[in-house]
C-alpha positions, 0 to 999 in steps of 0.5 A: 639677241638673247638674254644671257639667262636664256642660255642656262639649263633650267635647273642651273638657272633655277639653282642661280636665281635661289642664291640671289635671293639669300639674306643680305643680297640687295636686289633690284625689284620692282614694288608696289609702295603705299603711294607709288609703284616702282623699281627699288634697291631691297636687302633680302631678309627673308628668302622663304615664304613670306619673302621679306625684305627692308627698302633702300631710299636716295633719302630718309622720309621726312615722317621719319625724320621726325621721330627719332625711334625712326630715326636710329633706323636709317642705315647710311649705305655710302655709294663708294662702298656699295657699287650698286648705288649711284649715290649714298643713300639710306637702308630703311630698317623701319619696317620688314616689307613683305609686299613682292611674294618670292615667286614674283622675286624669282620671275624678275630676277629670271627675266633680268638677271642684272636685278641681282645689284650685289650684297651688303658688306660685313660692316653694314650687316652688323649695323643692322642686327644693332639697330634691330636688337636695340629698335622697339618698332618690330613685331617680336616674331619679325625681329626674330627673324631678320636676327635669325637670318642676317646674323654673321 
């Protein structure tokens, strides 16, 4: 049986898989993480080059934990109000990851349109541009932007 995507004209393929990867779209990709590799729900920052986005964790790290500048950059995203999730679970706006270049995004979400999970609501995205406007662990240029690309 073929995937639903196969039946796409190239072009209206292509125009689809590039929506999917807009600001605020959450995604399910597969990443390589500093101890591990797996597939993981991330909120796009960044479409261009370098493609950019934050994780979403079942848990908030227990090194994070510990420090409470880390701390206040852990997003409560509740399951009933993001369909994706299985469970709440925490957007982790500690660090803009930049680990999965776009063309490799792109192949995924070509191969599997089912790793496009949905979008982050209005509340959620507000919260981020107050944790990230208030957060002093971000490179002046990377805060500038995931303000420039997830404002309302």
């Amino acid at each position: 049986m073929r995937a639903i995507g196969e039946s796409f004209p190239l072009e209206a393929k292509e125009e689809f898989i590039e929506s999917a990867i807009s600001p605020g779209k959450v995604l399910y990709l597969f990443c390589t993480l500093s101890r591990e590799t797996k597939n993981k729900f991330v909120v796009v920052v960044n479409p261009c080059e370098p493609f950019s986005y934050f994780l979403i964790n079942s848990n908030i790290r227990l090194f994070i934990q510990k420090k409470p500048e880390l701390t206040r950059c852990q997003i409560l995203l509740k399951q009933e109000e993001h369909h994706f999730l299985t469970h709440d679970s925490y957007l982790d706006c500690t660090a803009l990851l930049k680990t999965i270049p776009y063309e490799e995004a792109k192949e995924q979400i070509s191969n599997d349109f089912s790793r496009i999970s949905g979008d982050l609501n209005l509340r959620t995205r507000k919260e981020i541009l107050r944790v990230v406007c208030s957060s002093k662990v971000f490179d002046p240029r990377d805060k500038d932007i995931i303000l420039r690309n997830l404002e309302l």
